[in-house]
Structure formats: C-alpha cells, structure tokens
VEXDREN-2710 file (C-alpha; in Angstrom, 1 decimal):
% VEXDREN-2710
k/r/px/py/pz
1/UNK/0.0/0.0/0.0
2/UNK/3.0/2.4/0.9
3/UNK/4.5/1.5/-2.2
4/UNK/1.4/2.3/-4.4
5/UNK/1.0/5.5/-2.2
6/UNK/4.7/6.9/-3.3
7/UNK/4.5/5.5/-6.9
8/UNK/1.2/8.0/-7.3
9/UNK/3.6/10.9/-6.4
10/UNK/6.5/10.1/-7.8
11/UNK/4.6/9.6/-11.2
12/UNK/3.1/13.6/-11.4
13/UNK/6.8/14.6/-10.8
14/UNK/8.7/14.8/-14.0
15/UNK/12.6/14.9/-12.6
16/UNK/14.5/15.8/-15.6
17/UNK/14.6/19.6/-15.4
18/UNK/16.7/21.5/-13.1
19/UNK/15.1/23.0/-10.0
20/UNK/18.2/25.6/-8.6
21/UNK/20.6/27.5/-10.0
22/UNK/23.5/24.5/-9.7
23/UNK/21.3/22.5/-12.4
24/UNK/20.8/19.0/-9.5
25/UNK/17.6/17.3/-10.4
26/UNK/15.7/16.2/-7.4
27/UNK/17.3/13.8/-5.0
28/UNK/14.0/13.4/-3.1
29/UNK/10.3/12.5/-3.7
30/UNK/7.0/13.0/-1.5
31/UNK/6.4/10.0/0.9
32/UNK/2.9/10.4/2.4
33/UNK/3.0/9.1/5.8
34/UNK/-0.2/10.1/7.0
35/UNK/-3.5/8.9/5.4
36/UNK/-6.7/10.0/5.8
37/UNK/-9.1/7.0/4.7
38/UNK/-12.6/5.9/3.1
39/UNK/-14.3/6.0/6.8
40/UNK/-12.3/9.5/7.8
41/UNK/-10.0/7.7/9.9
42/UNK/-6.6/8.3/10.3
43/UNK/-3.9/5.6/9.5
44/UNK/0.5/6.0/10.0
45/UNK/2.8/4.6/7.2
46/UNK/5.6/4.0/9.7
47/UNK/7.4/2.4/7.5
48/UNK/7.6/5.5/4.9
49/UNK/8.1/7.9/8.3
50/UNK/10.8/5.5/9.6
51/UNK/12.4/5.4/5.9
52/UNK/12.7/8.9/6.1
53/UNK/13.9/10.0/9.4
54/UNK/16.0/6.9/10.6
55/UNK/18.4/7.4/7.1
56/UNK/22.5/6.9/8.9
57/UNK/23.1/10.2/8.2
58/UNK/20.3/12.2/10.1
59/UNK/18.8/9.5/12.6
60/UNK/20.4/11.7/15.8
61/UNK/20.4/14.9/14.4
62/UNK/18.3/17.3/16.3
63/UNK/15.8/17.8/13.5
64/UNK/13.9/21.5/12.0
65/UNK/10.5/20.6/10.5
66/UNK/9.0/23.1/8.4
67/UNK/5.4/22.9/7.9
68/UNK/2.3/24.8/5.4
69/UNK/-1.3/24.3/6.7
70/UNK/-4.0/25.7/5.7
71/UNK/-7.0/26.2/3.4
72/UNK/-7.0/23.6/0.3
73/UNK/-6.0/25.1/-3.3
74/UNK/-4.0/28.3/-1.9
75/UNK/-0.8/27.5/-3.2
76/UNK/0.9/25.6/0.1
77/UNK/2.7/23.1/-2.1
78/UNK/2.9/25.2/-4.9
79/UNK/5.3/27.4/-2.2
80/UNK/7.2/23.9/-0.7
81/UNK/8.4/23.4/-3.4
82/UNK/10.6/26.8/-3.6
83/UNK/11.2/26.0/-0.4
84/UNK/13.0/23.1/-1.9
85/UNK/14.9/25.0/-4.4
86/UNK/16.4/27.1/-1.4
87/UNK/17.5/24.3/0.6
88/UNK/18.9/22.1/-2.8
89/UNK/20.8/25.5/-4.0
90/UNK/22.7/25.1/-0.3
91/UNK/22.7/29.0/0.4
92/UNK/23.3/30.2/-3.3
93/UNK/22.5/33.5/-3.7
94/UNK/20.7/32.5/-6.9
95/UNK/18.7/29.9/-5.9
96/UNK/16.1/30.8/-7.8
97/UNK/17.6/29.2/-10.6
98/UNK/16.5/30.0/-14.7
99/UNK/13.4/31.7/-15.5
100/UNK/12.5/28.6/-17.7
101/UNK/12.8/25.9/-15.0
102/UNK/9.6/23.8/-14.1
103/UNK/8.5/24.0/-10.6
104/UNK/9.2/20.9/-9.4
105/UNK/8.8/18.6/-6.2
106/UNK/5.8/18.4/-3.8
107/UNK/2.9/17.7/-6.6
108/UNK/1.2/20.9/-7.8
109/UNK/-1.2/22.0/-10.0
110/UNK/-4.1/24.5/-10.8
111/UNK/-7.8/24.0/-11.1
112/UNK/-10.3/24.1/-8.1
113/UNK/-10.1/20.2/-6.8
114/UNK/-7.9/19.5/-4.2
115/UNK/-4.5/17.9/-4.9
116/UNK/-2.6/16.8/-1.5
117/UNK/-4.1/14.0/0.9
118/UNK/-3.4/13.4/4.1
119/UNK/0.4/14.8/5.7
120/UNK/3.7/14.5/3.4
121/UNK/7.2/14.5/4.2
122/UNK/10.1/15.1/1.6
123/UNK/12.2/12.3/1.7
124/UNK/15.3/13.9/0.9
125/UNK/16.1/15.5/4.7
126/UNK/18.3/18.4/4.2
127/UNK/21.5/18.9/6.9
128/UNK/22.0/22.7/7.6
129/UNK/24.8/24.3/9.9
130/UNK/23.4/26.9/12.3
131/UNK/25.3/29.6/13.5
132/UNK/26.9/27.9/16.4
133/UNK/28.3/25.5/14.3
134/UNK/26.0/22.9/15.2
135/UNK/24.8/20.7/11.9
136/UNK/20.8/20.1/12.0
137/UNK/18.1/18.0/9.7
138/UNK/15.7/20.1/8.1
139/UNK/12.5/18.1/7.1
140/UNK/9.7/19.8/4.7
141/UNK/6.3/19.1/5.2
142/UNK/2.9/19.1/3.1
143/UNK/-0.5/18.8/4.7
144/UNK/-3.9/17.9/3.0
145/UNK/-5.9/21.4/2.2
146/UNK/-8.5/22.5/5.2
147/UNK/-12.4/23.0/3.8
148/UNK/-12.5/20.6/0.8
149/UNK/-16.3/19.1/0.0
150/UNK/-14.7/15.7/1.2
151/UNK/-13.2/16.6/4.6
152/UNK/-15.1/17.2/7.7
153/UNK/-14.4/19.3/10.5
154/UNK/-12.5/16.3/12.0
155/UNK/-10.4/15.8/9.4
156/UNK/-9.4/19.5/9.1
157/UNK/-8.3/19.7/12.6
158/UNK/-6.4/16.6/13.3
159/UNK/-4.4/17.5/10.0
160/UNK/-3.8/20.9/11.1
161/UNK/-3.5/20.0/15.0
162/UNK/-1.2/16.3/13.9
163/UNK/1.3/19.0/11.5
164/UNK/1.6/21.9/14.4
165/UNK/2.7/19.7/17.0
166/UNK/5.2/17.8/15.2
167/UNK/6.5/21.1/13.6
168/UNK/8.8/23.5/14.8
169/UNK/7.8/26.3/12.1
170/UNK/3.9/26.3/10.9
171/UNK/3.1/28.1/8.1
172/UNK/-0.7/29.2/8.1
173/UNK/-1.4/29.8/4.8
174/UNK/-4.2/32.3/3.9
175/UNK/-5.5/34.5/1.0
176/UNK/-6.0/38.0/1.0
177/UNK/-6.4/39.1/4.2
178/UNK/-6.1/37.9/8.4
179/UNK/-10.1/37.5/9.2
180/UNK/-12.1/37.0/12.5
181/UNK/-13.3/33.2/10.4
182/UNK/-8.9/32.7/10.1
183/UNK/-8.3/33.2/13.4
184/UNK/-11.5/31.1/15.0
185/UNK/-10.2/28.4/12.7
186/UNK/-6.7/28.4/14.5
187/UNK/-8.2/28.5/18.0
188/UNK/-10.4/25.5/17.4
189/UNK/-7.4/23.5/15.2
190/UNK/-5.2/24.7/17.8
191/UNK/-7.0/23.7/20.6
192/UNK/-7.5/20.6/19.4
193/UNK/-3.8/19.9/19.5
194/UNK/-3.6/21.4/22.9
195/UNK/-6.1/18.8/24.4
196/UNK/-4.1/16.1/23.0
197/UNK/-0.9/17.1/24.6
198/UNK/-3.1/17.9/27.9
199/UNK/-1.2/14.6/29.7
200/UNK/2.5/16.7/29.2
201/UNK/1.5/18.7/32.2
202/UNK/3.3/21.5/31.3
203/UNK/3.1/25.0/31.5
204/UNK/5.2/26.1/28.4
205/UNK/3.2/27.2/25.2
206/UNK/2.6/24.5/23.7
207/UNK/3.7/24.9/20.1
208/UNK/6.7/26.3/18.7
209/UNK/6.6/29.0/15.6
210/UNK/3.8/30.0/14.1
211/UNK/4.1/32.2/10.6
212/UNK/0.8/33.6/9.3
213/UNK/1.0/34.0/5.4
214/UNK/-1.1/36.1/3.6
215/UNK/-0.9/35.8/-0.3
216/UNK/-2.3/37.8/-2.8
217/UNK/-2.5/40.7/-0.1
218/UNK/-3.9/44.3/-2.7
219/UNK/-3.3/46.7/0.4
220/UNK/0.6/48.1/-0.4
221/UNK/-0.6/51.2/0.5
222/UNK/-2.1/50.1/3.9
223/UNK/0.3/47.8/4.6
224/UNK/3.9/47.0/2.6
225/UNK/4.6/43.6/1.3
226/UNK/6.7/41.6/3.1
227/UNK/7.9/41.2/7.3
228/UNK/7.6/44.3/8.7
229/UNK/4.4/45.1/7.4
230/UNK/3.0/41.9/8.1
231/UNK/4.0/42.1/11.3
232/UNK/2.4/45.4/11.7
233/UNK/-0.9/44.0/10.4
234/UNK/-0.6/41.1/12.4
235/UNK/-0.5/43.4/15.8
236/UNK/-3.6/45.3/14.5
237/UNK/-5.3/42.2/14.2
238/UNK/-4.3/40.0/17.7
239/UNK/-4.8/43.4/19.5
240/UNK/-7.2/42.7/22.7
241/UNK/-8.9/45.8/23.8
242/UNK/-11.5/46.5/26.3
243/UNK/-14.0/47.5/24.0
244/UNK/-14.0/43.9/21.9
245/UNK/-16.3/41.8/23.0
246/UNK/-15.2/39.2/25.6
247/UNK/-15.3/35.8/22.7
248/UNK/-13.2/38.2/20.3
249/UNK/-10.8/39.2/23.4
250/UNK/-10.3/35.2/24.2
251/UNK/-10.1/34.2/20.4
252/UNK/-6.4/36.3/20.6
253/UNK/-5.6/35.2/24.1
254/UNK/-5.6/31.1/23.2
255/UNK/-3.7/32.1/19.9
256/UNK/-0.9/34.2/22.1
257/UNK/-0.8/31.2/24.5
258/UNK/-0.4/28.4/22.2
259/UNK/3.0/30.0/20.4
260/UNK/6.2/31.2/21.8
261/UNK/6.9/33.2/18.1
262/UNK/4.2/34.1/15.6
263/UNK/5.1/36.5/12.7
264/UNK/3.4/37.4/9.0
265/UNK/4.8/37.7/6.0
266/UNK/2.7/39.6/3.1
267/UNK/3.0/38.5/-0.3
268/UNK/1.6/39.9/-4.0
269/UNK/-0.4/38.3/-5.9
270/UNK/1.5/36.0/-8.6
271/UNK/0.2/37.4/-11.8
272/UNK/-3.0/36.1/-13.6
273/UNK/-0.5/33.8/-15.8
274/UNK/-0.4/31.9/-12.7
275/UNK/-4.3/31.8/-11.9
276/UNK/-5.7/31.5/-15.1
277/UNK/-3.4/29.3/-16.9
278/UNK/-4.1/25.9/-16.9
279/UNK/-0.7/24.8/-18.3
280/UNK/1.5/27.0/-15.7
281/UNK/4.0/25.2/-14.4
282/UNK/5.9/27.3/-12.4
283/UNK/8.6/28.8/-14.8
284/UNK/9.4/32.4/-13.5
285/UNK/9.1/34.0/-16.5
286/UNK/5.4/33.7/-15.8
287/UNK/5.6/35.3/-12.5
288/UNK/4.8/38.9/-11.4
289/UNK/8.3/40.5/-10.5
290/UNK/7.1/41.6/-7.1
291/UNK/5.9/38.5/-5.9
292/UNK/9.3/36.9/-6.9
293/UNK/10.9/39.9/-5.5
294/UNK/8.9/39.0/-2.0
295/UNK/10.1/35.1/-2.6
296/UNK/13.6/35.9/-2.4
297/UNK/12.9/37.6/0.9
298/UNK/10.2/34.6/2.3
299/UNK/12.2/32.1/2.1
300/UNK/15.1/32.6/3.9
301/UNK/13.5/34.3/6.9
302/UNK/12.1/30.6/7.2
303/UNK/15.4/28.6/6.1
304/UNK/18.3/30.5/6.2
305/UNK/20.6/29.0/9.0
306/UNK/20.3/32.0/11.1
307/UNK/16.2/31.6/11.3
308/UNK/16.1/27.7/11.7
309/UNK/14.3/26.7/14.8
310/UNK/15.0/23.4/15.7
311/UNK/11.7/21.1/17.3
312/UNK/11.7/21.3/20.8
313/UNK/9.1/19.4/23.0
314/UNK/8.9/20.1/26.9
315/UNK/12.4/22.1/26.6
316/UNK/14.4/19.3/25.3
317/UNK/15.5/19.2/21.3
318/UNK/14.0/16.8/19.5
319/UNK/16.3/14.2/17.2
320/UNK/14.8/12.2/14.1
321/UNK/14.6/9.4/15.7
322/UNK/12.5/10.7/18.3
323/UNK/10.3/12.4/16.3
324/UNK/9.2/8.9/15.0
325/UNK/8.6/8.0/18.7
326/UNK/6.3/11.4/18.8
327/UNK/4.8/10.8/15.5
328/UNK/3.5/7.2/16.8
329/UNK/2.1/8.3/20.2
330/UNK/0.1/11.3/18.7
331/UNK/-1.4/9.4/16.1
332/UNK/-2.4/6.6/18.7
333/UNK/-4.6/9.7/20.3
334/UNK/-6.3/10.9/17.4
335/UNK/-6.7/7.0/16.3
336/UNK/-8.5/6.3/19.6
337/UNK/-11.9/8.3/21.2
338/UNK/-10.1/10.0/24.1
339/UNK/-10.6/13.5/21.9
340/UNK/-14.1/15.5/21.9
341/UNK/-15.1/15.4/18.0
342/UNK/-14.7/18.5/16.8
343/UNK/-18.1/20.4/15.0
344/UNK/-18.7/23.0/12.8
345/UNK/-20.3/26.5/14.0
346/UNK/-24.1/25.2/12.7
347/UNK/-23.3/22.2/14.4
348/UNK/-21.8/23.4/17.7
349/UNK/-25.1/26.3/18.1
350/UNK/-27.2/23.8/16.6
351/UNK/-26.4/21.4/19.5
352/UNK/-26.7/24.3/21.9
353/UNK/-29.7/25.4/21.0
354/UNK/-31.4/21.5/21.2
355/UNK/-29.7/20.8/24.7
356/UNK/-31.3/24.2/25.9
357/UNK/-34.8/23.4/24.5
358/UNK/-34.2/20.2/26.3
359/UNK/-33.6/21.6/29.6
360/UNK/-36.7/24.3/29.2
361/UNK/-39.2/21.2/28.4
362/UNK/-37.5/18.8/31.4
363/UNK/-37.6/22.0/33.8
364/UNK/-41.4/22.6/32.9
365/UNK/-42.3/18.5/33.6
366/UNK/-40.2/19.0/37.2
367/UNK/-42.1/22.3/37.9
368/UNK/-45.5/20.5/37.2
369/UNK/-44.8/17.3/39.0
370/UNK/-43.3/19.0/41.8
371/UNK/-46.9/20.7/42.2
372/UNK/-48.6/17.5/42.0
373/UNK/-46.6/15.2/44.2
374/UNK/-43.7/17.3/45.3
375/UNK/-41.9/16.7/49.2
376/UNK/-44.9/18.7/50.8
377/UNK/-47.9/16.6/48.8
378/UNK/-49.8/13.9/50.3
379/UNK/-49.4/10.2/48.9
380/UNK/-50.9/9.9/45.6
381/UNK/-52.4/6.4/44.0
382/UNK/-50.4/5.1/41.5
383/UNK/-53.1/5.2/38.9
384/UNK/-53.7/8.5/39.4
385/UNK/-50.3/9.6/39.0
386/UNK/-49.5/7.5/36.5
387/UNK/-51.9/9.6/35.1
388/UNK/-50.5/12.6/35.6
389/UNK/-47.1/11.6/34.5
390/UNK/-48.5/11.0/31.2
391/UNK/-50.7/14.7/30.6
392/UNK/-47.3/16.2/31.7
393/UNK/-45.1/14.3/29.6
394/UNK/-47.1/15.7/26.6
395/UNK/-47.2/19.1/27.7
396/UNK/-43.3/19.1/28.1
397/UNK/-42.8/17.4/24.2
398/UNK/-45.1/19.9/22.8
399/UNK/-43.4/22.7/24.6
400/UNK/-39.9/21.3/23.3
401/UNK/-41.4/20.4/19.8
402/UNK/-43.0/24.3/19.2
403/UNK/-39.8/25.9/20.1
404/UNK/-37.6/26.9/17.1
405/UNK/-34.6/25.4/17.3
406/UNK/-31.5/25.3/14.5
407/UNK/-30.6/22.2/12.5
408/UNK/-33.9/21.0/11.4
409/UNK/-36.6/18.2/12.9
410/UNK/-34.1/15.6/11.8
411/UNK/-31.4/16.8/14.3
412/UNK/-33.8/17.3/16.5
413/UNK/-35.4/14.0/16.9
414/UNK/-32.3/12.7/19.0
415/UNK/-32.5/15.4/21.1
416/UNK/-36.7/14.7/21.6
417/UNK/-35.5/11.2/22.6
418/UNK/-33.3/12.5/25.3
419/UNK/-36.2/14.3/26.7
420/UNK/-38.0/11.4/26.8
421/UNK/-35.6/9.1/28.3
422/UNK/-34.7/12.0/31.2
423/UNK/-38.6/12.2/31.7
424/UNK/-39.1/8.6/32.4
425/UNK/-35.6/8.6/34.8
426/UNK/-37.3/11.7/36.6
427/UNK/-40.9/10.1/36.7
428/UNK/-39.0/6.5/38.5
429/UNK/-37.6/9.3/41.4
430/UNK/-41.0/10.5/41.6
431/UNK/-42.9/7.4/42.3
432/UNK/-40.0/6.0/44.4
433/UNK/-40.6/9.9/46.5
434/UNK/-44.7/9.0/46.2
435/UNK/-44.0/5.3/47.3
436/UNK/-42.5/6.8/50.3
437/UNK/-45.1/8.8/51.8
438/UNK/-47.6/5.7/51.8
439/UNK/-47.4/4.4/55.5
440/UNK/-48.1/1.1/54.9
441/UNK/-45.2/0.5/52.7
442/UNK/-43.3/2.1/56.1
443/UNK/-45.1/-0.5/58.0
444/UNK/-44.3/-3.8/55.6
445/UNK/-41.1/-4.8/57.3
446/UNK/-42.3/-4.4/60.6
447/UNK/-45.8/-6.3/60.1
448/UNK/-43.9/-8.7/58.0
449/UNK/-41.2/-9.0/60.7
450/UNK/-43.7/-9.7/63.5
451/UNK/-45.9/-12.4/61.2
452/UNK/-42.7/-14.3/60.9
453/UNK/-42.3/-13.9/64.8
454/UNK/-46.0/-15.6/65.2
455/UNK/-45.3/-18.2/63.2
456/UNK/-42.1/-19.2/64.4
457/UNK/-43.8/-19.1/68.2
458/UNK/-46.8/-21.0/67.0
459/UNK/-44.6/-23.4/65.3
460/UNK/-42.3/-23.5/68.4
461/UNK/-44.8/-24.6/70.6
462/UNK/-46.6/-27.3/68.4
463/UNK/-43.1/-28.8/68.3
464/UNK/-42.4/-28.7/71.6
465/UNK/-45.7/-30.7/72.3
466/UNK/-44.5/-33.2/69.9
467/UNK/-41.2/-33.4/71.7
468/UNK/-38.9/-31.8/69.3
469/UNK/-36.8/-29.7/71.4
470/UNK/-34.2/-29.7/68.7
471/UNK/-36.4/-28.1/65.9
472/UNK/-38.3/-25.9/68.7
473/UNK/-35.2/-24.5/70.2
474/UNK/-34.1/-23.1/66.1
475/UNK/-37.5/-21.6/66.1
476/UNK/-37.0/-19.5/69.4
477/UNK/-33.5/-18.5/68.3
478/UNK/-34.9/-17.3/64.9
479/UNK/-37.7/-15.3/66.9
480/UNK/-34.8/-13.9/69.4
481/UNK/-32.6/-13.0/65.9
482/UNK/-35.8/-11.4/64.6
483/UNK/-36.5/-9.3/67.4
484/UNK/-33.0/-8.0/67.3
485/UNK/-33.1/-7.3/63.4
486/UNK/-36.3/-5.2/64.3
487/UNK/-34.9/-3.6/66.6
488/UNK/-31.9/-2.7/64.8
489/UNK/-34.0/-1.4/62.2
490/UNK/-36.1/0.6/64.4
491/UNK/-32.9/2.1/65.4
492/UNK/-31.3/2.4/61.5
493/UNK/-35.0/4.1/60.7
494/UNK/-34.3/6.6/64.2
495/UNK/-30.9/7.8/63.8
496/UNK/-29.8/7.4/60.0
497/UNK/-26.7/5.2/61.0
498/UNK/-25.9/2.2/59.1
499/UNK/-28.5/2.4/56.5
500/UNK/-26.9/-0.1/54.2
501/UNK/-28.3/-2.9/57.0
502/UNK/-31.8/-0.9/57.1
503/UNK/-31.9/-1.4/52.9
504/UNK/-30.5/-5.3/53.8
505/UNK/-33.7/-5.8/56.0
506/UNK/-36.3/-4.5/54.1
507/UNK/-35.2/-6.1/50.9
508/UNK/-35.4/-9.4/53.1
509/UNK/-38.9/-8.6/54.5
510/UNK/-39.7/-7.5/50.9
511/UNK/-38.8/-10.7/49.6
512/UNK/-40.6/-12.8/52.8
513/UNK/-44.0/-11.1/51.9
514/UNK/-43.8/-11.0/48.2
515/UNK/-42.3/-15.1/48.1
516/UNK/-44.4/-16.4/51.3
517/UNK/-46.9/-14.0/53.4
518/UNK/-48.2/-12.5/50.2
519/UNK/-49.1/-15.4/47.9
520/UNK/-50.6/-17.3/51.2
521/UNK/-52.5/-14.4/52.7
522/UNK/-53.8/-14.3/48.6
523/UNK/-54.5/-18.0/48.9
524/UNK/-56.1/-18.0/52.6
525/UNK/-58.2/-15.4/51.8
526/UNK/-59.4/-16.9/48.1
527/UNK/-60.1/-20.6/50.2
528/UNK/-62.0/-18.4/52.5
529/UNK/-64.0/-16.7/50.5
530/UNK/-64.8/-20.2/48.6
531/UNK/-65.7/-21.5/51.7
532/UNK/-68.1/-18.8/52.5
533/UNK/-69.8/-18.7/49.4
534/UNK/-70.4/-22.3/49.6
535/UNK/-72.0/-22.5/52.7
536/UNK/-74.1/-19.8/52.0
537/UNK/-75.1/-21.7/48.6
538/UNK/-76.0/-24.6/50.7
539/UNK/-78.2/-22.4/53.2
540/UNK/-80.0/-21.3/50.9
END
C-alpha cells in the first residue's frame, strides 16, 4: 500500500529539469506518511516515516520541520516546493535558478479540486549548519488542504493540529487578508492539538513558531509587502482591547498562549499567468516580478541558518529518531476516542440550541410534577399519577417540539429522545418519593417481621408438644434474631446510621412477603371466601 501511495507521487513529478541555480535534479520524492481513509480515519505509514527520518546520516540529528497548513487550493505546495529549491541551491544567492525551469517537487497544479491528501514528508532531509556550528536535519512538510467538499471538521483539525505539533515552524497559509473566520479556525485547530498534549502537564506554550502568510495581499498602500508590514498588520489584528467583546478578546488570548513566536509575512499576488493558466507550471518568466521579489525575501527568513528553529518538546530538542517515537504516540490519540469530536459553527449552536430546549421542556415536567406530588404533597395512588405523568409528559414534548430550534426536525429527533428518556428517569424518582409517603409501605417490614415472629412461636410450641426440642429451640433462636433485626432497624430508621443494614432488612422482609406472606394471605383469603360462598349456597 505504501509503495502504491509513493509511486502515485512520484509519477506527477517529471525529474528531468533543473530546480536551482546548480542544475541537480531532485534527489527526493513526496512519501505520504499520513493517510486520511474511506471512513475519515486516520492511518500511519511508519514504514515510509521510519524510511525517512531513521536514514544513517540524520537519525540523531536534532531535526527542523517546516510545515504549510492551511485552506486547500491556496498554493501551500505550490510554495514547498521553492522552499526546496532554497534548501537544494545550499545558500546560493541564486537559488532561484533559470526563468524557464519547471516548478518541481511536492505535486502541484491549478484548477479548483484539491490535490494533497493526508500529511507528506520530503524524503530527501536536508543537513544545515546553524550559527553555532551545530549541523541540524531540516524536514519539509505538506498537509492535505482545510475546507475541501470531502473533509469534515474532524479531518481539518487533526491535520492541522497532527502537523503543528510535530512542527517546529507552521506556516498558516491564507489568502488576501487575516479574518475573525482565520483566526477562530486556528483557536479550534489549535485547541484541538492542545487537548491532546493535555497529559505533558506542562506549563510552556505548547507549540513552537507560528508564521501567518497572507498571499495575494492588494493593500501596499495600507500595509507594505513583506515582514515588517505583516507584522504590523498582524499586531492590529491580535490586539485585545477593552472595547471587543469578551469571545473576540479570548479568540487572541488562546492564539498568544499556544505560540512562543508568531510572525506574517505579506505576499503579492503572482500574476493572472499563474491563476488563469491551466498549463502554468511554475517557470518564473510567468511570475509577477514583485511576488518573486517577495520570494527571495520569504524564504530565507524561514530557512536561512540564522532563522532555523530546531523542534523542541517540553524544553528538550527533538532528534529524528524521536520524532518517529512522537509521530506514533500522537497518532495513537487521534486513532483512539479520548478527543471530543470537533463540529462546525451550525453544528456546535445547533447542539446548543437543542440541549437548551431540552432543559426548558424537562424544567417545565419538574415544575409541574413537583406541584402535583412534590416533598410537601400527600401520597398519591399510583393510577392516578400514572396519570398525571403522562398529561405532563405531553405538555413538556409539545413545549420542546413548538420551540424553534437550529438544525432542522431531523437533528432534532435525537434530542426529543433525550427528553424522553430523562422524563421517564425523573418520573422512576417520583414514584420512588410518592411510594415513600404511603405508611403502609413504612409499616411492611415491621408487620412482616412480626408475622414471621407468630409463626415461628406458633410453630415452636406445636413442636415442643411433639417433643422436638431440637427443631423448637431453632425456632425460638430465629424469633430472638428477629426481634434483634427489628430492633436494629427501628434504630437504623431513628438515627440514619448504618443504612446499608436498614436497605438489607427490608429487601429481606420484601422478599418474605412478596415469596411467602403475600401469595398465602392471597391463597387464605381466596379458600376463604370459597368456603363462604359455599356455605351460603348450601343455606340457601
């Protein structure tokens, strides 16, 4: 399946043309190593991640991952792969390369269906020397397109949560503009990767570098292309003020805590050779000057040796071969149900709005029960609030069924069923509180207690007559362990101590009158009235 998986990539590539300005073809290919399948699942080729990171030459390297994530068809792979021209041209000041090179690496293309599945690695890791002299891997990855027809919310944020904790710089690719939808977006993808690091139990932000992108940006004149005056748009935009409303003011606190570094970079648009043509394939001749002029500044504020950041988790730099170890126990968390599934907005208010009509229509059946056999009422017959129950009950569904609620009858109907399943728990605590208040089902352990006691003295004393100490001596100690039970109970019913022995002695008196006392008083009383009624026959 791997195999397959790689040949599908490997065959959009065409290799042969140069991708820098030193003329090397491609050493590497795209190795997907996280697949999203038929059933939205999430599966790990760990033999593609382990073929990757655990080559001899990078295995205990402490490791850079650079990462683009965002919305599908914006260009993420498109910009990978200059990514890869910088890192091939090792520091050239022409990496670049010839205005009539293909664009080649991480598969590409135009049109309006999405092109990358699941998470990609570059198998080809690059080895960088940092300032301090210290040689690092540098690993590129691709991530499936957010807000495709086929992807649901789940999808979207385990991709984008999976890619920003294994990443030590994530790229957060948007178009046009930083909007209020952007940002809730990367508080709930976000979010989602915080609760399934919630076990590390520390208090460090939890991801690393976050770079907000903003292509095709047409406000020069507000704001200049490039760093600085993304970074000035970017402040404008995370600014917190009293006079924002409380959800927009905690929106830009989760976003501050969840990063130790978050920048923008604004870049042009590419040209409309690059939009509209369906057989651009990435030559520069065909790109607007400015935006290439912007690309030579991009990339190396990401990949230049002096802005590497190398993956850190908890404090402690992170090698190849323990990013494997990472990659595993992350996907086992998304695999499994320990996560809350994330929902859309509809769904999320939708649910809201359902749970609350829920709680209205249970509240009103509470209220109107409470008036008719509430803690202060007298003990009701069963019939009659059985009864009761049931006029109730319909009140309360029409009350939930007339309110407007979002998402349409078919959502609703699971949320009706609730209702009626908390209805009937609620009515059971009702009857159990009516049941209480009849005195007679207060006096069935003592009555049945003391008719056990008669019998066991009658019984006694007929086999005592018949000289059967043995057997009569058994039925005074049972009377004598009676009288103490009683007693006990008397005392349990008093005081409130030891009420697990109170429950043990009227579940046995419960079970002496409904197994013996009951059917035989039934029986004594049928033979009796027999007996009457025949006597009466023969009078006459």
């Amino acid at each position: 399946m791997a195999d397959t998986e790689h040949r599908k990539y490997r065959d959009v590539l065409n290799t042969s043309a140069p991708v820098s300005a030193t003329g090397d073809r491609l050493a590497g290919e795209p190795v997907q190593v996280v697949k999203v399948n038929d059933d939205h699942s999430f599966s790990l080729d760990t033999k593609a991640l382990e073929d990757v990171l655990l080559q001899d030459s990078i295995k205990d390297r402490q490791v850079v991952v650079v990462s683009v994530a965002g919305a599908f068809r914006k260009g993420k792979s498109f910009l990978l792969d200059f990514f890869l021209r910088y890192l091939n041209a090792e520091d050239s000041s022409d990496w670049l390369g010839d205005n009539d090179s293909p664009l080649e690496g991480f598969p590409w293309r135009g049109g309006a269906e999405r092109d990358t599945t699941g998470i990609l690695l570059w198998s080809e890791v690059f080895v960088s020397t940092l300032p301090s002299g210290k040689e690092v891997a540098v690993l590129l990855m691709d991530t499936q397109g957010a807000f495709d027809q086929q992807s649901t919310v789940k999808d979207c944020a385990t991709v984008f949560a999976l890619s920003t904790m294994v990443s030590s710089i994530q790229v957060y690719n948007l178009t046009s503009n930083i909007q209020e939808d952007d940002l809730q977006h990367l508080q709930l993808f976000t979010e989602y990767g915080r609760l399934a690091l919630a076990e590390s139990e520390t208090k460090a932000k939890p991801f690393q570098n976050l770079e907000f992108l903003v292509r095709d940006w047409s406000y020069p004149y507000d704001y200049a292309f490039g760093q600085e005056g993304g970074n000035s748009l970017l402040e404008r935009r995370l600014l917190i003020s009293d006079k924002q409303h409380i959800e927009l003011q905690s929106i830009r606190r989760h976003i501050k805590s969840c990063f130790h570094k978050i920048g923008c970079f604004l870049m042009p648009h590419p040209g409309l050779k690059v939009a509209t043509n369906p057989h651009f394939d990435g030559r520069l001749h065909d790109i607007e000057g400015e935006f290439i002029n912007q690309l030579r500044s991009l990339v190396p504020s990401i990949l230049s040796p002096d802005n590497l950041v190398v993956k850190e988790i908890n404090g402690s730099e992170v090698t190849c071969r323990e990013l494997v170890e990472y990659f595993k126990a992350y996907m086992k968390i998304y695999e499994g149900d320990e996560l809350p599934e994330p929902k859309s907005m509809l769904q999320a208010t939708a649910e809201a709005n359902n749970l609350a009509a829920v709680a209205n229509a249970k509240a009103l059946y509470i209220k109107e029960m409470e008036k008719v056999c509430g803690g202060d009422k007298p003990y009701l017959r069963s019939d009659q609030l059985q009864q009761e129950h049931a006029e109730i009950k319909a009140k309360s569904l029409t009350q939930f069924t007339t309110t407007k609620k979002m998402g349409g009858s078919e959502f609703s109907q699971q949320y009706q069923e609730k209702l009626d399943a908390e209805i009937t728990e609620a009515f059971e605590n009702f009857n159990k509180q009516n049941d209480s208040k009849n005195i007679f089902a207060h006096a069935r352990t003592p009555a049945t207690l003391f008719a056990v006691m008669v019998v066991l003295y009658v019984l006694s004393g007929i086999l005592a007559f018949l000289y059967l100490e043995s057997l009569a001596n058994l039925c005074t100690l049972a009377i004598y362990i009676i009288i103490a039970m009683l007693t006990f109970w008397a005392y349990v019913r008093y005081s409130g101590d030891y009420r697990e022995f109170g429950v043990y002695v009227d579940q046995l008196a419960e079970t002496v009158w409904e197994g013996v006392l009951h059917p035989l008083y039934c029986k004594v009383m049928q033979q009796g009235m027999h007996t009457a009624l025949s006597s009466k026959v023969k009078t006459n």
